[in-house]
C-alpha positions in Angstrom: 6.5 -10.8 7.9 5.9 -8.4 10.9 4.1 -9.2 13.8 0.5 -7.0 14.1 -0.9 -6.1 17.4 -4.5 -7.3 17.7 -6.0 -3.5 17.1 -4.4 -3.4 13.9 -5.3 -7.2 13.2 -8.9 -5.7 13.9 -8.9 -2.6 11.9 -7.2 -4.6 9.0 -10.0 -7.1 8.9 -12.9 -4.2 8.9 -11.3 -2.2 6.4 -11.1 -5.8 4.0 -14.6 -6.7 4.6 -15.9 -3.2 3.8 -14.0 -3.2 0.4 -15.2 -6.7 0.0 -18.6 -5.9 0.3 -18.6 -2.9 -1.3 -16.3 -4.4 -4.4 -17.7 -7.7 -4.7 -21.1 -8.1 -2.9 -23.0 -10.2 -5.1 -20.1 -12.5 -6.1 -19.4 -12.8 -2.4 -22.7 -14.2 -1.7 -22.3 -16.8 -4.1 -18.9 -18.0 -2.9 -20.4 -17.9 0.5 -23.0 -20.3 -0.7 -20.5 -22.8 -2.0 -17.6 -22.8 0.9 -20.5 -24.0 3.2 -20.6 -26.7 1.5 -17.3 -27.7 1.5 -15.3 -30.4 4.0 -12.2 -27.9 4.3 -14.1 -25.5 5.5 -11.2 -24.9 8.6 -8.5 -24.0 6.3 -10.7 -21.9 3.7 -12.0 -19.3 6.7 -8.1 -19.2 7.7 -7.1 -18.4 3.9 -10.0 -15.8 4.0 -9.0 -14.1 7.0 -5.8 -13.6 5.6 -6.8 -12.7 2.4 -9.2 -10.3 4.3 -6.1 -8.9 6.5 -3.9 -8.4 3.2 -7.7 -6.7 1.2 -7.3 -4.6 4.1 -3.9 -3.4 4.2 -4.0 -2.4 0.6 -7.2 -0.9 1.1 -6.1 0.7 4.2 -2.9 1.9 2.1 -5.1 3.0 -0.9 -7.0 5.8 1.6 -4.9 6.7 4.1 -1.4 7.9 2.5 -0.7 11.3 2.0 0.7 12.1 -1.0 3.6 14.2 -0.7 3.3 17.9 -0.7 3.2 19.6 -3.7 5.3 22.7 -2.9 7.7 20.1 -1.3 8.3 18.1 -4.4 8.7 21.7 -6.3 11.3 22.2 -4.0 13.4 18.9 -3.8 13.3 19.8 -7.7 14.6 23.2 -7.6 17.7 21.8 -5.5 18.2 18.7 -7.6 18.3 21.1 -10.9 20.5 23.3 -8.7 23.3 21.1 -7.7 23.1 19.6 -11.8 23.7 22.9 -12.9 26.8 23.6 -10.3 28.3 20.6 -10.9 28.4 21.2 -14.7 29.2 24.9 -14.3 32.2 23.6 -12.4 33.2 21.4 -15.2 32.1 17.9 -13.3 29.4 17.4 -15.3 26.1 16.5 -14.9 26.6 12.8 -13.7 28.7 14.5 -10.2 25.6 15.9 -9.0 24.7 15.2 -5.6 28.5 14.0 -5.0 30.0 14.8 -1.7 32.9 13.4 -2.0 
């Protein structure tokens, strides 16, 4: 497990609570109501911060990746179909594409 500097510790947790809230507001409310009355209450805010960091890093991950670019994947394509068809016109067969050596 890698070692996250306290900005992205930050931006982790508000990106979790804002899925959080915007997933499961009323739900939360009610399990709000029922960890205050628990004895373990230390160890249940550290499993929710966690599970807060980890909401947010999905969510975080969910948003913000780029899908790769279409033209790009119609080109990495083209190449791959390429080389197959070299390799088989040069009697190696489809299964040698891609082989350098």
């Amino acid at each position: 497990m890698t070692r996250e500097s306290r900005d992205e510790q930050a931006v982790l947790l508000v990106a979790g609570l804002a899925d959080l809230a915007v997933s499961t507001l009323g739900s939360a409310l009610g399990t709000v109501r029922g960890l205050l009355r628990r004895s373990d209450t230390t160890q249940l805010v550290e499993d929710a911060e966690q599970d807060l960091r980890a909401r947010g890093r999905l969510a975080l991950d969910r948003y913000a990746t780029v899908p790769p670019a279409h033209l790009e994947v119609l080109a990495q394509h083209v190449l791959s179909r390429r080389r197959t068809e070299a390799a088989t016109a040069a009697g190696g067969g489809p299964e040698r594409a891609g082989d350098d050596g």
